[in-house]
N, C-alpha and C positions, 0 to 999 in steps of 0.2 A: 592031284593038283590042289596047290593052296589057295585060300581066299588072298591070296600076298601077289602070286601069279596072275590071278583070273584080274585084278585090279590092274597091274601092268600093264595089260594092253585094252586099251578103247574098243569101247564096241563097234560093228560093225560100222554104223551107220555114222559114230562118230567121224571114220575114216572115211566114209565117201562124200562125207560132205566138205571135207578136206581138199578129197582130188577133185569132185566132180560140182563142188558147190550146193550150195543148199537151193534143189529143188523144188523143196515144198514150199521156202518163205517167199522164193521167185514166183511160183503157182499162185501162192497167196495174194499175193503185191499183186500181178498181174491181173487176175480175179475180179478186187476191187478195184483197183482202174476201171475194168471193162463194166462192172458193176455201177458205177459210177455214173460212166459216158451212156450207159444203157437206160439209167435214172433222169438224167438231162436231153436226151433224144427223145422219151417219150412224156416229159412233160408238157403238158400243153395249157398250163396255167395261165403262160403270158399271150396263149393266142386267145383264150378265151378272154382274157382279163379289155386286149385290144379290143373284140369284135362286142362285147360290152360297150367299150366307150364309142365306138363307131357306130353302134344303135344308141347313145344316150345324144351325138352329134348331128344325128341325121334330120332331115328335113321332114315333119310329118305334117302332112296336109290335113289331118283331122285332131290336131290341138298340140 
């Protein structure tokens, strides 16, 4: 077999990403979304940042 033939035909994976679509860039994408939403679900910046200003609002009896 020639380097002429073996170039011919696409490798494998170039084929299935053909029929089957590219699952890994889908994996990927999907990934960082979930990365993302996972990132903003457990920030808790803006609850501390409030419960801050609701202690700088409150009413203190001793000054």
């Amino acid at each position: 077999m020639s380097t002429a033939e073996i170039s011919d035909h696409p490798p494998i994976y170039d084929r299935l990403v053909k029929e089957r679509g590219d699952v890994l860039a889908e994996t990927r994408k999907v990934a960082e979304q979930t990365q993302a939403q996972a990132r903003q679900a457990l920030d808790w910046s803006s609850v501390r940042r409030s419960h801050k200003e609701r202690e700088e609002r409150a009413f203190s009896a001793f000054g």
